[in-house]
N, C-alpha and C positions, 0 to 999 in steps of 0.2 A: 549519376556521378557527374559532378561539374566538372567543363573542359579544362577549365587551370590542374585541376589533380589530374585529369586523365594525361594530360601534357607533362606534367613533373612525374607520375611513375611511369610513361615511357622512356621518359628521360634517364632517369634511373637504373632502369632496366636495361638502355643500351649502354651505358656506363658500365654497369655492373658485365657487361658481355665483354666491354672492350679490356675493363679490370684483368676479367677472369684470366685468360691466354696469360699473358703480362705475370699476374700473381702466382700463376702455377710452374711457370718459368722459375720467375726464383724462389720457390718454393723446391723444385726439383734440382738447380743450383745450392742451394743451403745445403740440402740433403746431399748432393755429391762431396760437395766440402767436407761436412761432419763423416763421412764415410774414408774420405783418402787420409784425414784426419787421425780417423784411430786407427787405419792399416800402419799410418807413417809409424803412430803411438807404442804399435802392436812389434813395429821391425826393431826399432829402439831396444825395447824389453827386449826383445830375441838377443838382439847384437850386444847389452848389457851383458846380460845371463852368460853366455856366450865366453864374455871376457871374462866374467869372475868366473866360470867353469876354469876356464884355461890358467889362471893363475892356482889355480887348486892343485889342477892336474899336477904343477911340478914337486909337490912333496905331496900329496896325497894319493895311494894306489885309486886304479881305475877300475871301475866294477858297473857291470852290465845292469846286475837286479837292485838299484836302487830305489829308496823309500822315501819319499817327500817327507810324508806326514809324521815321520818319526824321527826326519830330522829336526824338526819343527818343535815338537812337543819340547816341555821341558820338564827334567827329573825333577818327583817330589822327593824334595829331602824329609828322611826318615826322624821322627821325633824320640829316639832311643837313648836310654840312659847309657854314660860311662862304663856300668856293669855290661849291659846288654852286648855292648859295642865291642869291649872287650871280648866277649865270649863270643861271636860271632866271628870276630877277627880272628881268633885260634881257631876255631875252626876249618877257617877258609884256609890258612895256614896247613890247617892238617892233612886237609883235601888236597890241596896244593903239591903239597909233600908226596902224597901219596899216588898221585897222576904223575909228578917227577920220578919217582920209582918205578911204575909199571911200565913207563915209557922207556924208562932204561936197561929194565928186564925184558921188556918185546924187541930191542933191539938186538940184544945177545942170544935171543931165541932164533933169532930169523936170521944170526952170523953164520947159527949151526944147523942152515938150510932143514929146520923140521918140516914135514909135511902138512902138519897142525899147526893152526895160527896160536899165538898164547891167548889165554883167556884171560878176562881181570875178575875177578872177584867183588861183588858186589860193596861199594862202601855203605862204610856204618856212620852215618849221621847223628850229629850229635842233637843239633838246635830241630832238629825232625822239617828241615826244607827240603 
């Protein structure tokens, strides 16, 4: 190997030593940055969240076991005919009706301190859901 190259990859080589230290500095710098970076990102979103929680809270009841994901999701709307819809709707109506009844019969039951809880009687469905 001739002395000119032996002389220039030394050269190199103590560059490259005196780089290194220097490059890993800010190297380990960048990375502290990007890190306090998404914490700061991270407190934000809390403190967001946070607020619109609290604006909720004043008309909306407050409840322990909530569901992210299903508030999220969104209903498919059902492609049923007029007829369909209709009859469907009476139904619920009649279910309706008929939970407004036994509710009001379990109440006059349990006026007259029975021993026996009232039972309801199984409904009869019409649309077979």
């Amino acid at each position: 190997m001739k002395l000119k190259k032996l002389k220039k990859k030394i050269q190199e080589l103590e560059k490259r030593l005196r780089e290194g230290p220097e490059e890993l500095a800010r190297l380990k710098r960048k990375l502290q940055q990007a890190e306090s970076a998404k914490a700061l990102k991270a407190a934000r979103r809390s403190a967001a969240r946070a607020t619109a929680s609290a604006g909720k809270k004043s008309w909306e009841p407050t409840t322990d076991a909530k569901k992210p994901s299903s508030a999220k999701k969104a209903r498919r709307k059902l492609n049923l005919s007029p007829e369909r819809r209709a009859q469907l709707a009476a139904a619920m109506k009649a279910r309706w009706a008929a939970k407004r009844a036994a509710e009001g019969n379990s109440t006059t039951s349990s006026d007259q301190n029975s021993p026996t809880p009232p039972t309801q009687a199984p409904e009869n469905r019409v649309d077979g859901f």
